[in-house]
C-alpha positions in Angstrom: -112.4 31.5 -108.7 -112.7 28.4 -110.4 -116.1 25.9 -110.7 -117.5 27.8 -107.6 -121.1 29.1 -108.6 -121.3 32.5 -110.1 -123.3 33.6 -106.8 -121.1 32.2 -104.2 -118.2 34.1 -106.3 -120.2 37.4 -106.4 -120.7 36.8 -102.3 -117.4 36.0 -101.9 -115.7 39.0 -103.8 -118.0 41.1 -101.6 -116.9 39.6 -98.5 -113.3 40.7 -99.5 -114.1 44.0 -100.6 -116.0 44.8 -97.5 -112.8 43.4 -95.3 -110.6 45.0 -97.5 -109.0 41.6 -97.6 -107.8 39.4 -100.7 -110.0 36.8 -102.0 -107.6 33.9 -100.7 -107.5 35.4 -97.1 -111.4 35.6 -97.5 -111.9 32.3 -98.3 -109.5 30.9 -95.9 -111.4 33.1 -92.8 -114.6 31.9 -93.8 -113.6 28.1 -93.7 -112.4 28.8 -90.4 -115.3 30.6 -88.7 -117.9 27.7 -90.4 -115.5 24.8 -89.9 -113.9 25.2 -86.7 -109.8 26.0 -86.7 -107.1 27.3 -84.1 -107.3 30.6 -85.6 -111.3 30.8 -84.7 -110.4 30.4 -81.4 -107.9 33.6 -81.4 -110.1 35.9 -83.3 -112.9 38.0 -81.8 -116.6 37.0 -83.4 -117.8 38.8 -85.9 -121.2 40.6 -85.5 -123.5 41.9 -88.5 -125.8 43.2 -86.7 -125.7 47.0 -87.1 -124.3 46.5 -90.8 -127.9 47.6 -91.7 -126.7 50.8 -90.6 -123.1 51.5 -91.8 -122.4 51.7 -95.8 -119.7 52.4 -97.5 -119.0 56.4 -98.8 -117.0 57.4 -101.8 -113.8 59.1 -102.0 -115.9 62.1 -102.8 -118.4 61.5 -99.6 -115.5 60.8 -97.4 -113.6 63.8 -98.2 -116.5 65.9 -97.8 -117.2 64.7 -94.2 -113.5 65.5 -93.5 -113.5 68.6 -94.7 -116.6 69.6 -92.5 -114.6 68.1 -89.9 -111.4 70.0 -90.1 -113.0 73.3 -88.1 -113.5 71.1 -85.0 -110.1 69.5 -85.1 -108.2 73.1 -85.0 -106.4 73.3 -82.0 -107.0 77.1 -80.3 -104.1 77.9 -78.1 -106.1 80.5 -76.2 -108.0 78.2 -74.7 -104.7 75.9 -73.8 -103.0 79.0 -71.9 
């Protein structure tokens, strides 16, 4: 990202990663939510406030929680009869 200040860059990469979007669609969404557009109009608002609370695991953390989850998704046909 060309002459744009090494912070707004950094904020901007992070934005992306977060949506798990491409820099060009993140720019392009953030331009519309601060300037106005047609697409603002059709997208829900975004809300930050509980992001305090969610954070992002790793492959390893995420595979870990599935795993203790696997037990409760089992399907027990005794208790379908």
């Amino acid at each position: 990202m060309r002459k744009l200040p090494p912070e707004l860059a950094r904020a901007i990469r992070r934005r992306a990663e977060a949506d798990r979007a491409s820099l060009s669609k993140t720019v392009i969404r953030l331009l519309e939510e601060h300037l106005g557009g047609a697409a603002q109009a059709k997208r829900r608002p975004l809300y930050h406030d509980l992001d305090h609370l969610a954070g992002r695991w790793s492959r390893k953390q995420a595979a870990e929680f599935e795993k203790a989850l696997a037990a409760q998704r089992k399907i027990d046909p005794e208790l379908w009869k």
